[in-house]
VOGU-3710 file (C-alpha; in Angstrom, 3 decimals, decimal comma):
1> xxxxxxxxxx> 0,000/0,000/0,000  1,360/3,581/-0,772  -0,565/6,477/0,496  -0,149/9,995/-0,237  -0,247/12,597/2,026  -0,637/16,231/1,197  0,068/19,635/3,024  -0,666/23,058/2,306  0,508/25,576/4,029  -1,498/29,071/4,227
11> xxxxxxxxxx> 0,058/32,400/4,796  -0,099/36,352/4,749  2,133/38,634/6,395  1,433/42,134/7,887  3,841/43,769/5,573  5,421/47,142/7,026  4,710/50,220/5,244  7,246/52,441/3,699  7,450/54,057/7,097  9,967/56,669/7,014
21> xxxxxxxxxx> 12,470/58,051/9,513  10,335/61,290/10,086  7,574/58,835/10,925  9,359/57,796/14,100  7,929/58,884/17,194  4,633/60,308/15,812  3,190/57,216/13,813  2,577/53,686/15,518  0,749/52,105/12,932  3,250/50,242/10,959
31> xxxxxxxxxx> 0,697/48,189/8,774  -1,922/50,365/7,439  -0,918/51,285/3,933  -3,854/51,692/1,831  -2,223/52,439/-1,824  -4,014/49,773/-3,269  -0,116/48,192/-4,300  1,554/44,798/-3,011  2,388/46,622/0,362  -1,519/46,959/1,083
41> xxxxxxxxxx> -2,474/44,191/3,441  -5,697/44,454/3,006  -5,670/44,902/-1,067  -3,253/41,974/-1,090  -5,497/38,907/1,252  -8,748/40,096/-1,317  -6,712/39,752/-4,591  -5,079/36,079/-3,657  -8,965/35,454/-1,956  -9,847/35,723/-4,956
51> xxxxxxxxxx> -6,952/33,927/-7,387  -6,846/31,515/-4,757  -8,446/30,379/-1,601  -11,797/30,733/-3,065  -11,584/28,880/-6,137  -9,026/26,211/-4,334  -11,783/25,946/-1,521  -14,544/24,866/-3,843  -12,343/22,248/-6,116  -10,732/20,810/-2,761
61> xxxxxxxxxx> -15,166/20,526/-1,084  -15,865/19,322/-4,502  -13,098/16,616/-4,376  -13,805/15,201/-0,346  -17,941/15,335/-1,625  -16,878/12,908/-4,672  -14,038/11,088/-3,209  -14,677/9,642/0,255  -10,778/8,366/0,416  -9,844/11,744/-0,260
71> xxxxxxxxxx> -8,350/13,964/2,452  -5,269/16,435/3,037  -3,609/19,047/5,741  -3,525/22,474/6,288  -1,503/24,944/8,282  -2,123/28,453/8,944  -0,285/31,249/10,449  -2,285/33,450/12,817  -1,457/36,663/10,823  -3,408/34,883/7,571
81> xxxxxxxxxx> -6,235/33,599/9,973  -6,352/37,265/12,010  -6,865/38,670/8,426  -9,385/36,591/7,288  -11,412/37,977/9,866  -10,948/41,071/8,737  -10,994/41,063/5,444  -12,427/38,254/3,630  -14,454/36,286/6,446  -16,080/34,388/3,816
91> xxxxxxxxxx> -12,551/32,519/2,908  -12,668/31,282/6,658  -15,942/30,410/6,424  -15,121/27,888/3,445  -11,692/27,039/5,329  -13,985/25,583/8,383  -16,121/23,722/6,235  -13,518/21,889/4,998  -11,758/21,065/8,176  -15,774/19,996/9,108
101> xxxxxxxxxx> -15,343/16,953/6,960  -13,500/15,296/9,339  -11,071/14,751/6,804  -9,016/17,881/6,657  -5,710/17,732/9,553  -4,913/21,198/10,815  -1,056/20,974/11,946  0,471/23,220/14,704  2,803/25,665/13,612  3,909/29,154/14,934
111> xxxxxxxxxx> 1,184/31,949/15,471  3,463/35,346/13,833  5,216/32,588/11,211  8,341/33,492/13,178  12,169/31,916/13,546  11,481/32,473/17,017  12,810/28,482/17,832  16,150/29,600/16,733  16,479/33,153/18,835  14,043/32,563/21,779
121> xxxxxxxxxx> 12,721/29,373/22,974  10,246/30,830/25,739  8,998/33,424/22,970  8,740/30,173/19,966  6,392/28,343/23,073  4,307/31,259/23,574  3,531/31,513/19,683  2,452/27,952/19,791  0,442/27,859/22,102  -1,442/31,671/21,104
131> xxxxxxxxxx> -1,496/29,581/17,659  -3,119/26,158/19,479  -5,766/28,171/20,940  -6,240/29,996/17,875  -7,204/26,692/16,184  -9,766/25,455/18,769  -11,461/28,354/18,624  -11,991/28,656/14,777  -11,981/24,908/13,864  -12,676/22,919/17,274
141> xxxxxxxxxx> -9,406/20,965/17,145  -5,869/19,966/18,725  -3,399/19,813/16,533  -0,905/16,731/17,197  1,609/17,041/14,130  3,826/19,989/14,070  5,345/22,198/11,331  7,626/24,889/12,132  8,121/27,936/9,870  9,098/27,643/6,694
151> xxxxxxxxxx> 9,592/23,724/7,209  12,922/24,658/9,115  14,059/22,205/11,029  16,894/20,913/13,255  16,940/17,668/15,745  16,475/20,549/18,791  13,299/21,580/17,923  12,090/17,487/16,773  12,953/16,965/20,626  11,040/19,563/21,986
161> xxxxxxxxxx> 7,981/18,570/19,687  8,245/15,386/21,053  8,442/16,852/24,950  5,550/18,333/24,560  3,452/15,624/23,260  3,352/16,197/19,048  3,548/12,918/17,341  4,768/13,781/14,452  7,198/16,489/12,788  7,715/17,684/9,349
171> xxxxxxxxxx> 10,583/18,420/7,539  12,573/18,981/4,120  13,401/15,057/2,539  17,385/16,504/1,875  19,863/14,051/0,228  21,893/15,712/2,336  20,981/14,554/5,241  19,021/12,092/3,452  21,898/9,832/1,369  20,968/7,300/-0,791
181> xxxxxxxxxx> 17,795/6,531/1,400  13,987/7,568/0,551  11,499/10,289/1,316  8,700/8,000/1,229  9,292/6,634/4,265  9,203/7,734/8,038  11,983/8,424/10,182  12,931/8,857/13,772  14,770/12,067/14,757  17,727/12,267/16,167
191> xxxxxxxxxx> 17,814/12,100/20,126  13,805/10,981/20,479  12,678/7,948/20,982  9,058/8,445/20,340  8,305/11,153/17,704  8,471/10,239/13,861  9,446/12,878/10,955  6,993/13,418/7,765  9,334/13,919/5,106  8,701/16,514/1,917
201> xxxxxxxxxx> 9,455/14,984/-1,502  10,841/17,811/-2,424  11,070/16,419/-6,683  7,170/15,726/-6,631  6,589/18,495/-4,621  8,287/21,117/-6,668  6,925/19,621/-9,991  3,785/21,236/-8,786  4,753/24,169/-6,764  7,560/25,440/-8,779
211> xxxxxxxxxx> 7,654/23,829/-12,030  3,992/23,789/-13,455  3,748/26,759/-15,608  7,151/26,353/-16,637  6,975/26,415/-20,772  10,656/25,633/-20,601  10,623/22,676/-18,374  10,821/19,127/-20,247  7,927/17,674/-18,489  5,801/20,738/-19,711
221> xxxxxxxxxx> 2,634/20,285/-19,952  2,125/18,263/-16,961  -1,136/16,479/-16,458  -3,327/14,564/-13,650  -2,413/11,116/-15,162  1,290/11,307/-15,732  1,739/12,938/-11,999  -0,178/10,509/-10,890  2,259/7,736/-12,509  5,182/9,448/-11,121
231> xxxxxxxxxx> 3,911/8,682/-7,998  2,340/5,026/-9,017  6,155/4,152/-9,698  6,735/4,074/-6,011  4,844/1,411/-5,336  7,376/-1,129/-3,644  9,642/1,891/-3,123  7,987/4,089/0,026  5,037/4,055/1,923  4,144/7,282/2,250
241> xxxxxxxxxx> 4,721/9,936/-0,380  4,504/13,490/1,004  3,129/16,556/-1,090  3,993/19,485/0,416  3,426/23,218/-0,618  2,314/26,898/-0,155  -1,132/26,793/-0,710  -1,045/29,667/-2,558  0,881/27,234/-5,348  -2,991/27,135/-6,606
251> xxxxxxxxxx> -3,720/30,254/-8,550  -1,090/32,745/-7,275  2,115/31,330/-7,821  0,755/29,041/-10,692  -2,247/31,128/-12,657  -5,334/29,865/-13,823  -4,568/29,576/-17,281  -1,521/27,505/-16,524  -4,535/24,494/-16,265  -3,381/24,196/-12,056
261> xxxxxxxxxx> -7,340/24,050/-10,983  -8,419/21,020/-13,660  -5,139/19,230/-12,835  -5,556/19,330/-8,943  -9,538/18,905/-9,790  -8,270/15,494/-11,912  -5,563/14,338/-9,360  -7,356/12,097/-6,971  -9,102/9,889/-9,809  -6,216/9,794/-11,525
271> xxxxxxxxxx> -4,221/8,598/-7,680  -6,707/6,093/-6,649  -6,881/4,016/-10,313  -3,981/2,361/-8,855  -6,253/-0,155/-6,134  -3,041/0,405/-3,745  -3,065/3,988/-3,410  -4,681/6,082/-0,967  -4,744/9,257/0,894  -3,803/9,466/4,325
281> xxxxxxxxxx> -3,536/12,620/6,999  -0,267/13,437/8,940  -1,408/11,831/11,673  -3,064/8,848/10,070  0,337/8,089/8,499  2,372/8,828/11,924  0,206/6,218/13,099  -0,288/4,227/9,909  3,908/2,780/9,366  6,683/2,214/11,381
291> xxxxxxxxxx> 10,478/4,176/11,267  12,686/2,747/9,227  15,745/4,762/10,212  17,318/7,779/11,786  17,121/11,719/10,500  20,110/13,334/11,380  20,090/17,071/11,213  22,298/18,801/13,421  22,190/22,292/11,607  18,911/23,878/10,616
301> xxxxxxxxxx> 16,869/23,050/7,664  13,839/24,979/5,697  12,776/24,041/2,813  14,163/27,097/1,072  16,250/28,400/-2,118  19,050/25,483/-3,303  20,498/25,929/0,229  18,140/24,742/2,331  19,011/26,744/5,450  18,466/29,697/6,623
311> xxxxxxxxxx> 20,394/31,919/4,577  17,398/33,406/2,862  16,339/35,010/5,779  20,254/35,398/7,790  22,987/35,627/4,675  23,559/39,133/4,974  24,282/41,744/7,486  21,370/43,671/7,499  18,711/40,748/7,712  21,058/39,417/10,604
321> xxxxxxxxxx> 20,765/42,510/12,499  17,258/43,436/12,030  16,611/39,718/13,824  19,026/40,725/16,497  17,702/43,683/17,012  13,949/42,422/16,924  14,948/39,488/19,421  17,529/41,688/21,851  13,622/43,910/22,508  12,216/40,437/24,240
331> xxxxxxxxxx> 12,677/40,865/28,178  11,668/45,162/27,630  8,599/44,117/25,220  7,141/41,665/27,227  7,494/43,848/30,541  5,328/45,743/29,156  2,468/43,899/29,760  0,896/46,053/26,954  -1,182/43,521/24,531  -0,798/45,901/21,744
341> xxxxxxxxxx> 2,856/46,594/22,056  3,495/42,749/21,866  1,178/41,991/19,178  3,068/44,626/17,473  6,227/42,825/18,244  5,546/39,466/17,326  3,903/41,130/13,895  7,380/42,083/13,506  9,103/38,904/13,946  7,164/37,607/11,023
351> xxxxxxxxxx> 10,146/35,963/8,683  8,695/37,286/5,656  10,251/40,681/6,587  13,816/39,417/6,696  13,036/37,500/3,636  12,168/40,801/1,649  16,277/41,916/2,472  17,166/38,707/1,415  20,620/40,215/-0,944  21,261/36,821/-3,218
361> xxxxxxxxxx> 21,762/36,646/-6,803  20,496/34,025/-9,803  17,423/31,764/-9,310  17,586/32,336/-5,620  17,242/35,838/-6,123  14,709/35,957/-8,699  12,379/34,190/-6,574  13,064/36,309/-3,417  12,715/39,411/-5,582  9,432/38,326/-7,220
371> xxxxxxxxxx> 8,001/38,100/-3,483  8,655/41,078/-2,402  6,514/44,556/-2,220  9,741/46,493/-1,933  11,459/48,136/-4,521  15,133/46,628/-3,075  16,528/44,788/-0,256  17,633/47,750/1,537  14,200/49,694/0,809  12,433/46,651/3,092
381> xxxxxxxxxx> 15,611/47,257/5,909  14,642/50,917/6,367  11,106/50,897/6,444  11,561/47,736/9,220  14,096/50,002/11,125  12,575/52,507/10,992  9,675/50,719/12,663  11,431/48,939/14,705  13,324/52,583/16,393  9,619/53,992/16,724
391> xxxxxxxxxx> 8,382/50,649/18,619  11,603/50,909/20,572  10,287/54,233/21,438  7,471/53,514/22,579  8,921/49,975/25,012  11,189/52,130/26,581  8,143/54,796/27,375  5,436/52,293/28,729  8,691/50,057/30,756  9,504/53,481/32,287
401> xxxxxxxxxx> 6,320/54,482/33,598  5,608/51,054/34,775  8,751/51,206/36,776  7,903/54,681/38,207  4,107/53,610/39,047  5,694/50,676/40,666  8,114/52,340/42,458  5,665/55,184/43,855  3,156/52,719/45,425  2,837/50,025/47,768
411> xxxxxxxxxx> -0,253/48,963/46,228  0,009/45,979/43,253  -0,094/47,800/39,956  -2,804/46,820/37,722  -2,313/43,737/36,127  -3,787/41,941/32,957  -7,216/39,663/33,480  -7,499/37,694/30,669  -6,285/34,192/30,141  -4,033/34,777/27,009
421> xxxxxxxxxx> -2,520/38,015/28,628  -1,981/35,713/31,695  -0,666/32,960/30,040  2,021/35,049/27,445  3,337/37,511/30,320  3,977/35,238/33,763  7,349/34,479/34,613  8,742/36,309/31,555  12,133/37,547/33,366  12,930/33,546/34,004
431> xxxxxxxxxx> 11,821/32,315/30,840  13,937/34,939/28,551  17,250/34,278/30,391  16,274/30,247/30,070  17,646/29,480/26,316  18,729/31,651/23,447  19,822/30,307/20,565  21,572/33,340/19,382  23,739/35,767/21,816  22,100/38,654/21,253
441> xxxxxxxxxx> 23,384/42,028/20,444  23,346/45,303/21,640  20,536/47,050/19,417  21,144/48,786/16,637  20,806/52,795/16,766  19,210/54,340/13,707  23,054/55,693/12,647  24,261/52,195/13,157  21,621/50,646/11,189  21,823/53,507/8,669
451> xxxxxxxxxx> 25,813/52,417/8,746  25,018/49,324/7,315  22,825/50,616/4,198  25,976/52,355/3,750  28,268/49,731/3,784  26,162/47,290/1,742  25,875/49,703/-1,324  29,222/50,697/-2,851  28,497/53,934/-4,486  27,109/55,191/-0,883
461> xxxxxxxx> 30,398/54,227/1,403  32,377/56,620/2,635  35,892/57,069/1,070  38,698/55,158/3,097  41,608/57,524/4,499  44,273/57,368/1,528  41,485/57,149/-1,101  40,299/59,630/-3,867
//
């Protein structure tokens, strides 16, 4: 038997608005551009509603209503599913009624689609589990199978999945890591002894996410039945064969007209011809086959660019000290104890942003450069800086009266009543000194961050002494 088992992942960010350095200390709201252009939050979720999650909705209702064997998984971040509420509650609407099938898996993931694991482990926990509740209250379920931003990955984070009671984890199927061994099978992470890995085939995967609308790929035009015997010819050679992909694969990245709707509409018949194929959730197939081996991944994975690792978001200077100086804010943000100001924060932390100053060249670069809303690299560092200074502004205003209040009374200063503020702001002096994965910084003034604009462009830099 060889099941399939397909994931799509769902996500908008809250994209920062060319907020300039005059802005700073006279405009909070960071997110609000209204210009109608790929910057516009609000423009942006209704025009990919529309491409997209709508008419992906109805083929993927119309499929589990024909095909009883049929199901898949989902992942949202809580920015996409906080603007769905605001913008397009309809899309949610037809988001629940497919998880109301019973056979639709919603996985875990984090709530601000953040590299928080990597900088902050108290901070990656509290996303989780702002992003758990999330998911009971729009769909009514628990989440057991996790999937961490961007796929990225590392035998750490597999172990602390597994400490906290996920049963499964996914992750990029790399040869590196990978050898001469298979995809289509699942694998115990490194250090645990309970939790299994879901491994991407990243080939079959790709032929749909990537590839599709190609005109200059060999396999071009690509249709329901040969896909199907792709996957047919590993039969004998896997057990499980993992699909997945941005959502947003259907009718953003890969139009309409490139035929992506009647070939996902055609998929399933053409799958279960073969009387030994199936479908299968993540957790079905966690529970479903056995390990057949180790996944060793000491360094961090994502399914990313030809790297695979993090340098999309970390290979130059500026991305790595925008995340330093996002993560270095933690113990002064959350004293706070403002809901907004954290929000705000986390909103912030969103990996998109640090994605957008993403510097590399060729095929890498063309695809980081077709995702952005910025003009350059350096355009998205200043408007986040300059964001960032006014939001450091504003911490160091709120942590200062807080600290007078507390020192001019004997009397408890107010503190926050609901659950979730409860929940994200106890013990938050312990927790941030408990594990960083990065030594943090010293945060960047706006001439040091300027500095580095500077440096980066070569007409800009200042002449070295002995130089013309």
């Amino acid at each position: 038997m060889l099941t399939v088992c397909p994931y799509f992942h769902v996500h908008q960010p809250y994209r920062v608005k060319p907020y300039r350095v005059f802005d700073i200390g006279s405009d909070d709201q960071y997110f609000n551009d209204q210009s109608g252009t790929d910057l516009d939050n609000r423009f942006i979720v209704e025009k990919v509603a529309e491409k997209s999650y709508r008419p992906t909705n109805r083929v993927l209702k119309e499929l589990l209503d024909r095909h009883p064997e049929f199901r898949f998984n989902l992942s949202f971040s809580g920015t996409v599913l906080d603007q769905f509420e605001a913008y397009a509650p309809d899309v949610l609407e037809s988001f629940q009624e497919l998880v109301a099938t019973g056979r639709v898996e919603i996985l875990a993931d984090t709530y601000h689609h953040s590299l928080a694991f990597f900088y902050s482990v108290p901070e990656f926990k509290r996303q989780v589990e702002k992003h758990e509740r999330k998911i009971k209250k729009l769909f009514g379920v628990k989440p057991r199978v996790f999937r961490n931003t961007e796929l990225s990955y590392r035998n750490d984070l597999a172990k602390w999945c597994e400490d906290n009671g996920y049963l499964g984890i996914m992750a990029e199927g790399w040869d590196k890591y990978l050898g001469w061994r298979s995809p289509n099978y699942l694998y115990r992470p490194a250090g645990c002894k309970k939790i299994k890995v879901l491994l991407k085939n990243y080939k079959l995967s790709d032929d749909i996410a990537f590839r599709f609308g190609n005109k200059e790929w060999d396999s071009w035009p690509l249709n329901a039945e040969t896909y199907a015997d792709w996957i047919h010819s590993h039969h004998g050679d896997g057990e499980t064969v993992n699909l997945f992909m941005d959502y947003e694969s259907f009718g953003e990245h890969q139009w309409e007209d490139t035929g992506i709707f009647d070939f996902l509409r055609s998929l399933p018949e053409m799958l279960l011809r073969h009387p030994d194929t199936g479908f299968k959730t993540a957790t079905e197939t966690v529970q479903s086959y056995d390990v057949t081996g180790e996944y060793d991944v000491p360094d961090v994975l994502t399914w990313a660019d030809t790297d695979r690792d993090l340098t999309a978001w970390t290979g130059n200077d500026i991305q790595r000290d925008a995340l330093n100086a996002i993560y270095y804010m933690e113990k002064d943000v959350m004293a706070t104890k403002n809901r907004s100001i954290i929000e705000t924060w986390r909103k912030l932390q969103t990996s998109d942003h640090f994605y957008y100053m993403c510097t590399k060249w060729s095929n890498d670069g063309d695809v980081h450069a077709y995702f952005s809303p910025y003009q350059s690299p350096y355009d998205a560092y200043i408007a986040f800086m300059n964001a960032l200074s006014d939001l450091q502004l504003r911490v160091s205003q709120v942590v200062a009266e807080r600290r007078e209040k507390e020192a001019s009374t004997e009397t408890p200063h107010e503190t926050m009543t609901s659950e979730e503020e409860v929940v994200e702001t106890e013990n938050v002096e312990e927790s941030v000194q408990i594990e960083q994965k990065v030594n943090p910084v010293n945060p960047p003034s706006p001439r040091k961050w300027w500095q580095k604009i500077l440096d980066s462009i070569p007409f800009l830099k200042s002449p070295q002494q002995g130089e013309v």
